[in-house]
C-alpha positions as a Markdown table, in Angstrom:
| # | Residue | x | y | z |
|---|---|---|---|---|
| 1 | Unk | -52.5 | 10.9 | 52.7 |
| 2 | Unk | -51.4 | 7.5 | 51.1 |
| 3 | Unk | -48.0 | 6.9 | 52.2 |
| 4 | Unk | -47.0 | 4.8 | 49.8 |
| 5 | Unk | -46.8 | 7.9 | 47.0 |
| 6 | Unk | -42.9 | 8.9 | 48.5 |
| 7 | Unk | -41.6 | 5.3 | 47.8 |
| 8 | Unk | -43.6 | 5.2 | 44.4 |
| 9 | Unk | -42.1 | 8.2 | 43.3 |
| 10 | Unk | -38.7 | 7.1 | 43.6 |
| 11 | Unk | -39.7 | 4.0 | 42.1 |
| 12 | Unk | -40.5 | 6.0 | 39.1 |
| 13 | Unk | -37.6 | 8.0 | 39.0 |
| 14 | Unk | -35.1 | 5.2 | 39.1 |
| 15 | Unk | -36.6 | 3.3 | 36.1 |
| 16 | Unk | -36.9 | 6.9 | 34.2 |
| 17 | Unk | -33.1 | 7.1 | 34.9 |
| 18 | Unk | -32.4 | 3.1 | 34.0 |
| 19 | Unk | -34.3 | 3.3 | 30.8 |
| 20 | Unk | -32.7 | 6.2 | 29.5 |
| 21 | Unk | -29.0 | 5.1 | 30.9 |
| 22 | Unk | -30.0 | 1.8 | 28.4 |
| 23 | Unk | -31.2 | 3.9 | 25.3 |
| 24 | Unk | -27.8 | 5.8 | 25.3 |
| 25 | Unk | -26.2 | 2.9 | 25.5 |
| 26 | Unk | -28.0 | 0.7 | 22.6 |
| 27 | Unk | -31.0 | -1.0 | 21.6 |
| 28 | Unk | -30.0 | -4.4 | 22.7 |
| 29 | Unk | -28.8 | -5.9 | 19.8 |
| 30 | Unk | -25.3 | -5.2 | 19.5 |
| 31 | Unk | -25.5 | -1.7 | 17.6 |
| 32 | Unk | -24.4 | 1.6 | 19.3 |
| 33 | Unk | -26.4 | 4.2 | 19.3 |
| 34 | Unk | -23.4 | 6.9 | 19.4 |
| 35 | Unk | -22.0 | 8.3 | 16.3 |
| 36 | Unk | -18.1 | 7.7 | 15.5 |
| 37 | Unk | -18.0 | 3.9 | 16.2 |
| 38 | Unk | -14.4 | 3.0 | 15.1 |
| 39 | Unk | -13.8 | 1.5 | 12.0 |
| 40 | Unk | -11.7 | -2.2 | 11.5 |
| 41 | Unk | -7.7 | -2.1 | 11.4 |
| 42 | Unk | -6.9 | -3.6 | 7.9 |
| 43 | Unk | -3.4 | -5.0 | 6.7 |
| 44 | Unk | -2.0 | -3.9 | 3.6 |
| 45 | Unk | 2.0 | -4.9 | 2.2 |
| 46 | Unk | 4.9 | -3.0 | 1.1 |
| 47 | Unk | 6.3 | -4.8 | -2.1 |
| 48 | Unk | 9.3 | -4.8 | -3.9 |
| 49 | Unk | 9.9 | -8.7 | -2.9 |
| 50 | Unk | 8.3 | -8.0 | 0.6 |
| 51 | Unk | 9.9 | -4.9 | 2.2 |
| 52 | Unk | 10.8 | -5.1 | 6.0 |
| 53 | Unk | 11.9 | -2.5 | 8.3 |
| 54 | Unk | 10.2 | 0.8 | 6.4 |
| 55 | Unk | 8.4 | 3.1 | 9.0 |
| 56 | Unk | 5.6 | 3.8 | 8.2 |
| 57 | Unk | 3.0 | 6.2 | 10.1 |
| 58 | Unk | -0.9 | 6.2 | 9.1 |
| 59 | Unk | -2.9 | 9.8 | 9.4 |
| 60 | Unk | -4.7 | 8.7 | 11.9 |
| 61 | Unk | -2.0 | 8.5 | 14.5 |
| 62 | Unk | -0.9 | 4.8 | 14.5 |
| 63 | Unk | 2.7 | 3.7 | 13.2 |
| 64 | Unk | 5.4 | 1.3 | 13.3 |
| 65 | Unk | 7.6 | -0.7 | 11.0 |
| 66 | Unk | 6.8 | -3.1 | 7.9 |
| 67 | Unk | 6.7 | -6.9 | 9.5 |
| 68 | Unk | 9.2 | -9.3 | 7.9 |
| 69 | Unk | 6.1 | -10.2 | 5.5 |
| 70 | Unk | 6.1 | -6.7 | 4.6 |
| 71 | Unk | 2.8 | -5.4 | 6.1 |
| 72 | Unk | 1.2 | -2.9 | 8.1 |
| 73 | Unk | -1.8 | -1.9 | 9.0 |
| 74 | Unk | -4.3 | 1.3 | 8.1 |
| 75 | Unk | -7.9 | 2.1 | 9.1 |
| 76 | Unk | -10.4 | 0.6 | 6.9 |
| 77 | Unk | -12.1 | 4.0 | 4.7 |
| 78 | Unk | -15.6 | 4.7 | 6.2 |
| 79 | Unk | -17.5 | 5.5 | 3.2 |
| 80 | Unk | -18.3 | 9.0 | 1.7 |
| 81 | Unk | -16.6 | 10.5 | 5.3 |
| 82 | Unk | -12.5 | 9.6 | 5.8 |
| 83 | Unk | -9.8 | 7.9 | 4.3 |
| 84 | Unk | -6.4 | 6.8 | 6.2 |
| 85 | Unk | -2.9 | 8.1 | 4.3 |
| 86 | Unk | 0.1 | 6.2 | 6.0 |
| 87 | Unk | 3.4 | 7.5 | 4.8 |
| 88 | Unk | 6.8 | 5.4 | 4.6 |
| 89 | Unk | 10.2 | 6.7 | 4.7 |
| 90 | Unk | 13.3 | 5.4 | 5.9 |
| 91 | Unk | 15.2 | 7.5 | 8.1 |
| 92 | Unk | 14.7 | 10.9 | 6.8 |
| 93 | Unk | 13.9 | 9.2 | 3.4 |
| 94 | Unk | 10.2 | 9.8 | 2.5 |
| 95 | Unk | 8.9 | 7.1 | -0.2 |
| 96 | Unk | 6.0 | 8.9 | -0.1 |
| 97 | Unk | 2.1 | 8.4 | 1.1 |
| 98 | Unk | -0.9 | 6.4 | -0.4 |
| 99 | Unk | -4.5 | 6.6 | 0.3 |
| 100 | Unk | -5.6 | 3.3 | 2.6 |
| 101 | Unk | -7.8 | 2.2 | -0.2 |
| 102 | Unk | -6.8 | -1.1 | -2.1 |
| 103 | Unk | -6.0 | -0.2 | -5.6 |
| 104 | Unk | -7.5 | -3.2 | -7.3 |
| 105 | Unk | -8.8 | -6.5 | -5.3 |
| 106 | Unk | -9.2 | -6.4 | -1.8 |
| 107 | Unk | -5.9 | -6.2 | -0.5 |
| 108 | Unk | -3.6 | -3.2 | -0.5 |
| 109 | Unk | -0.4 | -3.6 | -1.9 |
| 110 | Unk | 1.9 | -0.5 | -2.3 |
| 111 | Unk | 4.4 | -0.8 | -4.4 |
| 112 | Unk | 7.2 | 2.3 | -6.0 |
| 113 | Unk | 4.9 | 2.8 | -8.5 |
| 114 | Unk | 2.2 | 4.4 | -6.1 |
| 115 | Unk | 4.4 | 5.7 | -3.6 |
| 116 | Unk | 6.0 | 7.9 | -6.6 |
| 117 | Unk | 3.0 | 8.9 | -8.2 |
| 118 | Unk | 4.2 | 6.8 | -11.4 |
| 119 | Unk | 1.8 | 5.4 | -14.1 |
| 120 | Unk | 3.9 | 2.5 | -14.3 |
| 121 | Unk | 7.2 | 1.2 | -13.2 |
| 122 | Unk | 9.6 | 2.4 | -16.0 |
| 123 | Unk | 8.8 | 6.0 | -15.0 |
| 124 | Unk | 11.7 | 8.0 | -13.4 |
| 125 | Unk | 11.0 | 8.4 | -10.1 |
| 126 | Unk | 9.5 | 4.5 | -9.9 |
| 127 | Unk | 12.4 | 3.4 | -11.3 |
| 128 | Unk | 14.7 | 5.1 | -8.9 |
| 129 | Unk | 13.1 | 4.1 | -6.1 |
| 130 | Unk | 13.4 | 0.2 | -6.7 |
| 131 | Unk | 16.9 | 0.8 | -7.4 |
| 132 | Unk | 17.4 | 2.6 | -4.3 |
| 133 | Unk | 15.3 | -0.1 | -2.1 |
| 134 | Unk | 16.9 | -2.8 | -3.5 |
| 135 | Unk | 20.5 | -1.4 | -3.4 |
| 136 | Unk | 19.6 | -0.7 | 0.6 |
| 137 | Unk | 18.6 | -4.3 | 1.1 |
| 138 | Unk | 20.8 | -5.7 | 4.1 |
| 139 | Unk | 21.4 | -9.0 | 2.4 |
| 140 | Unk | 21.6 | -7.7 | -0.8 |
| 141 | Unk | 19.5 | -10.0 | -2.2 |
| 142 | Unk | 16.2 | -8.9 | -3.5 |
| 143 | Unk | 15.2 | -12.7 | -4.0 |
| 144 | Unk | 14.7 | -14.1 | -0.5 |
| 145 | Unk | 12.8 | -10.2 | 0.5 |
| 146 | Unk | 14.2 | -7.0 | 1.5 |
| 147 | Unk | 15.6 | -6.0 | 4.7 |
| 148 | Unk | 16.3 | -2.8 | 5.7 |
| 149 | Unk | 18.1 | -2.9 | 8.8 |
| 150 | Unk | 17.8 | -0.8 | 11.9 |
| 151 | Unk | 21.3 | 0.5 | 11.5 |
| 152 | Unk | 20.2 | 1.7 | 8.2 |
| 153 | Unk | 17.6 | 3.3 | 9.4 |
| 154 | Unk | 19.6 | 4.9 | 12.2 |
| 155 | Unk | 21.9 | 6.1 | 9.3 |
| 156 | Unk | 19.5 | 7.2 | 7.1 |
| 157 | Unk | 18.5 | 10.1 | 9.9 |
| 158 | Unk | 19.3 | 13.6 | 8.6 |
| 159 | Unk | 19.4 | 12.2 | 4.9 |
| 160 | Unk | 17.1 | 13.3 | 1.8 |
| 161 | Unk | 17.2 | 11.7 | -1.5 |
| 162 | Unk | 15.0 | 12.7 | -4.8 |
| 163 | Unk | 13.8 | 10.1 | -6.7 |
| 164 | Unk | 12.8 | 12.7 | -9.8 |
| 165 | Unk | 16.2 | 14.0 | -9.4 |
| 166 | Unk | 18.3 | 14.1 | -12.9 |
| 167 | Unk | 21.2 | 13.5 | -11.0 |
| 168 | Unk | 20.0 | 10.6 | -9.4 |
| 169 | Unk | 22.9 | 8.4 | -10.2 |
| 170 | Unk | 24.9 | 10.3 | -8.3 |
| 171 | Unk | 22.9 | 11.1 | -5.2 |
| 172 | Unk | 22.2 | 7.3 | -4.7 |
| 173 | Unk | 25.5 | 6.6 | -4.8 |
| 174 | Unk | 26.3 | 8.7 | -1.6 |
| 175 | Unk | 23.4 | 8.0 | 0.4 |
| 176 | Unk | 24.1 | 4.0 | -0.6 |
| 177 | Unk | 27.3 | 4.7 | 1.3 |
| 178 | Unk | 26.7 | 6.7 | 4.3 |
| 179 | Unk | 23.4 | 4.4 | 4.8 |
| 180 | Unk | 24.7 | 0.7 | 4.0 |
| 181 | Unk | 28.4 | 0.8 | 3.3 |
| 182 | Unk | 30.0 | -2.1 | 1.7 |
| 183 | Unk | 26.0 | -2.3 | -0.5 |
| 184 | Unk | 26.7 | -1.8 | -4.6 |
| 185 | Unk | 23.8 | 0.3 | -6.1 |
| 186 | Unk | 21.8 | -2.2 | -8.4 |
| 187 | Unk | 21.6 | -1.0 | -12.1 |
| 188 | Unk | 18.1 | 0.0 | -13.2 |
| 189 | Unk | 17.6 | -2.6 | -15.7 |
| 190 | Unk | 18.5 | -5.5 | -12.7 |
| 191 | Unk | 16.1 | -3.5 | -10.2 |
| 192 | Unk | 13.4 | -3.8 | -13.1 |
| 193 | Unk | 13.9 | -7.1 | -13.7 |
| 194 | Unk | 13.6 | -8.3 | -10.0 |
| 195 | Unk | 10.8 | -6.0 | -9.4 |
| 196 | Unk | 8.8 | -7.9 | -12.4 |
| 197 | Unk | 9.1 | -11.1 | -10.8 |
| 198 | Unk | 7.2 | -9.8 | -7.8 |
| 199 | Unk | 4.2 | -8.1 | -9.9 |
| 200 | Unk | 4.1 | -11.2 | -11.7 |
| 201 | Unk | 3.7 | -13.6 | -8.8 |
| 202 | Unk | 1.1 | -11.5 | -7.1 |
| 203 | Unk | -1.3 | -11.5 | -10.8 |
| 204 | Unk | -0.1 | -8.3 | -12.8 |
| 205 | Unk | -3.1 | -6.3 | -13.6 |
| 206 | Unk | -5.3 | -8.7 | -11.1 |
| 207 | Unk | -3.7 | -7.0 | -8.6 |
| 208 | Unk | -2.5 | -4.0 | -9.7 |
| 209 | Unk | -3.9 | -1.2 | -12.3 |
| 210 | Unk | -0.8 | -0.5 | -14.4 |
| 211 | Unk | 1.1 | -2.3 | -17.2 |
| 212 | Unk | 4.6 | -2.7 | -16.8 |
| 213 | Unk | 6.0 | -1.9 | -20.5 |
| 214 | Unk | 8.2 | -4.0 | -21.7 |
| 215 | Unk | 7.7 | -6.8 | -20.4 |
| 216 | Unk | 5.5 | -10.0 | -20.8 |
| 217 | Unk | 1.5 | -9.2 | -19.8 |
| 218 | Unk | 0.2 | -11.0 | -16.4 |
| 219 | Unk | -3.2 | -11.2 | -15.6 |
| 220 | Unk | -6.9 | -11.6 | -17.1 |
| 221 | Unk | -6.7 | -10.3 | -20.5 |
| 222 | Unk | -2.6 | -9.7 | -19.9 |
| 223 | Unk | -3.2 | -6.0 | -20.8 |
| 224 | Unk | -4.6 | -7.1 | -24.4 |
| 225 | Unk | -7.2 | -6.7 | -26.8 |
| 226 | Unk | -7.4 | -9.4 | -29.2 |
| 227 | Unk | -8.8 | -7.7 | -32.2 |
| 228 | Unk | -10.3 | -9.8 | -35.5 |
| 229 | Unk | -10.2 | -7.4 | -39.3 |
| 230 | Unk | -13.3 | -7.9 | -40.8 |
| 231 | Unk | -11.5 | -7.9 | -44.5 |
| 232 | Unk | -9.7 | -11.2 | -43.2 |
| 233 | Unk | -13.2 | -12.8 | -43.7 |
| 234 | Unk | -12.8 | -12.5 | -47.2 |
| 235 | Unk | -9.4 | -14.4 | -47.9 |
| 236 | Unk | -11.1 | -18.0 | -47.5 |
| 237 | Unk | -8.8 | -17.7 | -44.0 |
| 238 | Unk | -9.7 | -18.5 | -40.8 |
| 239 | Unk | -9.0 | -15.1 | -39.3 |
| 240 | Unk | -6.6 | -14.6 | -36.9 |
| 241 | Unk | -6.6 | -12.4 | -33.6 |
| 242 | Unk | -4.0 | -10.0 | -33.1 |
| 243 | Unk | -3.5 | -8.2 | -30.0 |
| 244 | Unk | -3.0 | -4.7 | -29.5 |
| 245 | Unk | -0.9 | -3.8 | -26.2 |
| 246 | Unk | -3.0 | -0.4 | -24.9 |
């Protein structure tokens, strides 16, 4: 009996065991061979200006705080199996919750417009939710970015406030007060107007994919159709475009 057939045996075994340890654990070139590999952390911003100090907790278990540049951060969508929500309240305050999926571009910005469900920002509940960020602001000064404080936070524990609520004036009023005392609650038309500013700066429909109403169009095409009437052929005219807000 050879024996050298124990030893070779063993031999055999142990690279039968090695080879299928390195299968499991890839091919070599950098790609796992086990499902579920975890997908990039992406930063998206909270704007009014930039809001800081908004909690905000993703589905997927992560949270924290907008940064002083307004961000925070969501897990990138995997496609055709899972998309990240993250919520953002203050205190008790729920802004509300938006898909982690840019809505235009390739940066997410989330502005009262999503958060509400709005089509644009002079709806109701958009509307009253600048107002109420803005009038929160610790500085009171939408301009140089919005703060909300940690105090405010604190206060804002045990609150609620609807923004579809037809007695909105009121309720904003009070929670303004018990939240950030000596803050004035900013009219809707100066909330608007702010708020504008912002969308323009970051490229209007570039960025985002809603008008704002009433107010001069940013972006490409500025949210116009420049239209040309065939009949204006016939005056001996140049025609002239004429655009068509849609």
């Amino acid at each position: 009996m050879n024996s050298d057939l124990p030893s070779l045996f063993l031999r055999t075994v142990a690279f039968i065991a090695v080879s299928a340890l390195l299968v499991g654990c890839g091919n070599g070139s950098g790609q796992q061979g086990v499902a579920g590999t975890p997908q990039p952390t992406l930063t998206g911003v909270l704007v009014d200006s930039p809001v800081s100090g908004v909690t905000w907790k993703a589905s997927g278990g992560s949270s924290g705080v907008t940064n002083s540049l307004g961000e925070f951060q969501y897990v990138q969508p995997e496609a055709g199996t899972y998309v990240e929500t993250v919520t953002f309240s203050v205190g008790d305050i729920v802004l509300g919750t938006v898909p982690g999926i840019p809505f235009k571009g390739e940066r997410l910005y989330v502005t009262a417009v999503e958060l509400t469900g709005s089509i644009d920002p002079l709806d109701l509940a958009a509307t009253n939710q600048l107002v109420f960020i803005q009038s929160i602001d610790s500085d009171s000064d939408p301009t140089n970015g919005i703060t909300i404080s940690e105090a405010t936070q604190a206060a804002a524990i045990g609150q609620t406030l609807d923004f579809n609520s037809s007695d909105f004036a009121t309720e904003v009023a009070e929670v303004v007060a018990a939240i950030a005392p000596g803050n004035a609650v900013v009219s809707d038309t100066a909330a608007l107007d702010h708020f504008y500013t912002t969308y323009a700066a970051l490229g209007g429909t570039d960025t985002f994919d809603w008008l704002f109403p009433g107010y001069p169009p940013v972006g490409e095409g500025e949210g116009v159709f420049q239209l040309v009437f065939a009949d204006e052929f016939d005056t001996g005219n140049a025609p002239q475009s004429r655009g068509l807000e849609y």
